[in-house]
N, C-alpha and C positions, 0 to 999 in steps of 0.2 A: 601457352604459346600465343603468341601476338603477332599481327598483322594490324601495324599502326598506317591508315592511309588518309589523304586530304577528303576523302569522303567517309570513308567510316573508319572505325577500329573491328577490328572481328578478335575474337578471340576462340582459342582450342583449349579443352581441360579432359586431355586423356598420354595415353601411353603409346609404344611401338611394340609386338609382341607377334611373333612368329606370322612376319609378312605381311602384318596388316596397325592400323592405326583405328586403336579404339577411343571413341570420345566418349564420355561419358556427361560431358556439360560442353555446350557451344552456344554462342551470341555474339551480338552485333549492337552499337552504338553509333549514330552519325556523328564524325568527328567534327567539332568547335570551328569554327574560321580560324583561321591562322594557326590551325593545328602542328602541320609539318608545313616547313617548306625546302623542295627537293630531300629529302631525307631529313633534313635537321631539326629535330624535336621544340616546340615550346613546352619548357619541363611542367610547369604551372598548370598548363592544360592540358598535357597528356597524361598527368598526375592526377585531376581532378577529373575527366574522365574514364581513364582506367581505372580507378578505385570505383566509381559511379557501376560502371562496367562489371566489375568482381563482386558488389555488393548485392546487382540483382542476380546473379548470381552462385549466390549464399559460397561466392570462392574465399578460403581466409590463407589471409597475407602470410609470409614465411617460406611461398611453393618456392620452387627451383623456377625460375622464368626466361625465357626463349623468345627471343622474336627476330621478325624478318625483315630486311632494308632495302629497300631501291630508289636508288640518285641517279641523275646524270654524271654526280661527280668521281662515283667509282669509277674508278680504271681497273680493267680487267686484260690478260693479257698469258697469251699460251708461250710456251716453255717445251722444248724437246731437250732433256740432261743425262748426259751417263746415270745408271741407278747400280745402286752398290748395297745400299740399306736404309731404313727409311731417316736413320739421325743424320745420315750422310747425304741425302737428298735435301731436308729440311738447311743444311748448312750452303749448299750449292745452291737453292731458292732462293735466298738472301743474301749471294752474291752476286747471282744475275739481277735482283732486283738495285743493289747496292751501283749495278756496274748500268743501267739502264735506265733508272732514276735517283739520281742522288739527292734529289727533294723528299722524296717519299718517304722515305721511314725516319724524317722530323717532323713529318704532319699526319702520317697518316701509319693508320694499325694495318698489320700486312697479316692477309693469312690466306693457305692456298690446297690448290686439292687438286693428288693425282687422279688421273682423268684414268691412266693404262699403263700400263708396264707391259712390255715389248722385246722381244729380241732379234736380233736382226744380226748380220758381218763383222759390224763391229762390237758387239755385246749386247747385251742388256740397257733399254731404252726407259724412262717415264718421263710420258706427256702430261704435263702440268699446264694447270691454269690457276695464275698467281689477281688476286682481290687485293683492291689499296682501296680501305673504307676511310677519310677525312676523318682525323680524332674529333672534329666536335663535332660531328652526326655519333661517334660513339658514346662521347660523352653526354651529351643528351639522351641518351636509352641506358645509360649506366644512371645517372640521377632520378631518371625517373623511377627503373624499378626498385631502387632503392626506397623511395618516395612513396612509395605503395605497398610499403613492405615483402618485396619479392624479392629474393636472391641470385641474383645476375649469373646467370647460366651459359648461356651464348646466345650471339648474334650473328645471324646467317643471311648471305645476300640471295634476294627474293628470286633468284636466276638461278642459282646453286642450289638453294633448297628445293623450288619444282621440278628440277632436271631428277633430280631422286627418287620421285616416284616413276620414272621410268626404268629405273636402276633394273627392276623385274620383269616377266611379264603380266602386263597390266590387261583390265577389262576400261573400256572406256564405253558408256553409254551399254553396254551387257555385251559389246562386238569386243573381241582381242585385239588388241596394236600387236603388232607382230616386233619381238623382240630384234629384227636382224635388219630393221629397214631406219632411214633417217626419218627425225621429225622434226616438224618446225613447231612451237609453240607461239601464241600469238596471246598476251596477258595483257588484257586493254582495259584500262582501269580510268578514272576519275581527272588526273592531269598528268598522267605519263601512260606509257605504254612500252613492254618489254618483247624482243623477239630473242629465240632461243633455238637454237638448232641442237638435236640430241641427237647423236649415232649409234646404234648399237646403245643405246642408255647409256649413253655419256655425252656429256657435255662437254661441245665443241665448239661453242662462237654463242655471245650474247651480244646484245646492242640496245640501252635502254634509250628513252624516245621522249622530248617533252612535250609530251600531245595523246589528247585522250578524250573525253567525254564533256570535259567542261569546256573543249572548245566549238562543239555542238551546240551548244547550251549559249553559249556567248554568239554563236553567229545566228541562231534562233532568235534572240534576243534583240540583237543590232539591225535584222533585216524584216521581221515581222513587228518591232517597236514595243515590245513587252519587256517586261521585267523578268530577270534571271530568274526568280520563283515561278513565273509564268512558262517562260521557255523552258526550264527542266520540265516541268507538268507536260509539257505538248510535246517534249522530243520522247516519255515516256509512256505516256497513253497513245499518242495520235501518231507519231512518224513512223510511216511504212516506206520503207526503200524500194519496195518491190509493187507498190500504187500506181495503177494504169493512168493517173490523173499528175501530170507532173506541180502540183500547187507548191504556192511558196512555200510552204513549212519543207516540201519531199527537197525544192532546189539548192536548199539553208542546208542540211543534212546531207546529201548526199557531198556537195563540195568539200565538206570537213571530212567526208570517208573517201575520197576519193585521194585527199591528203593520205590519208594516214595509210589506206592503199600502196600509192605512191614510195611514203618509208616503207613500209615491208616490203615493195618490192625491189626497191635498192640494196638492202639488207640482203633479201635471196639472195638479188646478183652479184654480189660479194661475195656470200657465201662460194656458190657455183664455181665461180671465176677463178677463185683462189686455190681451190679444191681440183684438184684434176681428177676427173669420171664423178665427181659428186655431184649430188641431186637429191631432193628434197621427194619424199615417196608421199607425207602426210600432214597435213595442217590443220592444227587444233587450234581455239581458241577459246579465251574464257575471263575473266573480267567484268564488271557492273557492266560496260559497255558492247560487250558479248547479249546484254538481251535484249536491245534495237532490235525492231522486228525488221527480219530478214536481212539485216549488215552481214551476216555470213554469205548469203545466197548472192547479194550484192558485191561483196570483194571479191569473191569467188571467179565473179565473171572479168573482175579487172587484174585477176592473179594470174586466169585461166588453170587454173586448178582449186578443187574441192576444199571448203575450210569447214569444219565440223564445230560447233559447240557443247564445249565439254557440258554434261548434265552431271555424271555422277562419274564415280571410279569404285572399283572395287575394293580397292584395301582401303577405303575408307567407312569403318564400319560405325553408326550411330546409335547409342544410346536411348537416347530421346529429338523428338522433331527436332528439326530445324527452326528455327523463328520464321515468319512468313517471308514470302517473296526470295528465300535465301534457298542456295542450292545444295552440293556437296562439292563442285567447282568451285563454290567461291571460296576455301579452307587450303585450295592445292600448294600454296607455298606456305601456309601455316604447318599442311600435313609435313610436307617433305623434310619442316625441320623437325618435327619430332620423329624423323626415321631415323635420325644420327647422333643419337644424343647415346 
């Protein structure tokens, strides 16, 4: 299982098995410059890293291979349809999509996931939320695993796979999420950032985000006069959001969360708005950009509600350590697609 992103590649080598997701082998590789951009693979080098990737290790090529995507370019997009059966749903998917966007299924691979099946006055409901991934972000992850000798399995959007592990009740951090309440998800990664509202474990509203941690990095850089290698080193050792001393490095950083703040708080309000009685009970986050010290404690106060950072989950059982600095959060959309395979 793969988690290709502009900062590293991470990879999973386990199973799904009575509720829980066993690794048996896990690691990480910092991904190449020009690795992805927005989703879209350079084959060359996602080939020559992930095989680099499988050789320490000791993975050989032939497995079944999975991995996970997030672009701006996915369109995503809910669906309430008469349900009758599930071939006769599948046939109704692809005519609201046919009748909704008549571009889409020339350019892009359509594939979609009931959310609930419902009944209500007038019959039998399923709420769907229909994925249009860009053929050449697919084609790019079909070559490469080819390229590494892996057998192309499926390809699951990095919003649809996390929501999965909610599907149960989960332990987060050794407290219980309470299966009956909404969540928000908050996945702040390296140059994007995803927000994910779960109800009831499912997946209700995604919104991915081009903005994330290298924009830290970049405004470290441009306002203290160092070099991008410099600036990562000091937004990772030295920036505290929560430092009684307001110094330039804390003013460079907090203006970039204050963005990104900002988006998620638009997103809520969207959410909210469009929702009548809904409301967001809980906010997780998790992401390389999740361990800024204190950027939880920080947005928190610009949310005005609590954001936790995810540490570990429970159906995520391990093998052997982790590699340093790595968590069991950093794996959660890797895990979630091997729950459905």
């Amino acid at each position: 299982m793969l988690d290709i992103g502009s900062y590293s590649i991470k990879l999973l080598y386990g199973h799904y098995t009575n509720g829980f997701v066993i690794v048996t082998k896990s690691g990480f590789i910092r991904s190449p410059e020009g690795l992805v951009n927005n989703g879209l693979l350079d084959v060359d080098l996602a080939t020559e890293a992930i095989t680099e990737l499988m050789r320490n290790l000791q993975i050989k090529p032939k497995k079944s291979g999975i991995a996970v995507v997030e672009s701006t370019a996915i369109v995503s997009r809910n669906f309430t349809l008469p349900y009758a059966n599930p071939t006769d749903l599948q046939g109704m998917v692809t005519m609201e999509v046919e009748r909704l966007f008549s571009e889409v299924l020339q350019n892009y691979i359509i594939d979609y996931s009931c959310l609930n099946i419902r009944t209500d006055a007038d019959g039998a409901k399923a709420d769907v939320m229909v994925f249009a991934l860009p053929d050449k972000i697919f084609r790019s992850y079909q070559d490469t695993f080819i390229n590494v000798g892996l057998l192309p399995h499926k390809l699951d959007v990095a919003s649809n796979s996390s929501s999965k592990t909610f599907r149960k009740r989960v332990f987060i951090n050794d407290v219980a999420c309470p299966v009956d309440k909404t969540v928000a998800l908050l996945d702040i990664g390296h140059t994007m950032m995803n927000v994910q509202i779960i109800e009831r474990g499912v997946l209700k509203f995604n919104r991915a985000i081009k903005m994330g941690g290298i924009d830290i990095t970049k405004a470290i850089s441009q306002d203290l006069y160092v070099s991008m290698e410099e600036a990562e080193q000091l937004k990772v050792t030295e920036a505290d959001l929560l430092a009684l001393v307001n110094s330039p490095l804390k003013i460079s950083v907090s203006r970039v969360v204050d963005d990104i703040a900002a988006e998620v708080q638009r997103v809520l309000n969207f959410y909210t708005s469009s929702n009548t009685y809904a409301s967001v009970d809980s906010i997780f986050m998790y992401g390389g950009t999740s361990r800024l010290k204190n950027v939880a404690k920080y947005m928190s106060r610009s949310l005005g509600h609590e954001i936790e950072v995810i540490d570990n989950m429970n159906i995520i059982h391990l093998k052997q350590e982790l590699p340093l600095n790595c968590y069991p959060s950093d794996f959660i959309n890797a895990t979630g697609a091997l729950m459905n395979i």
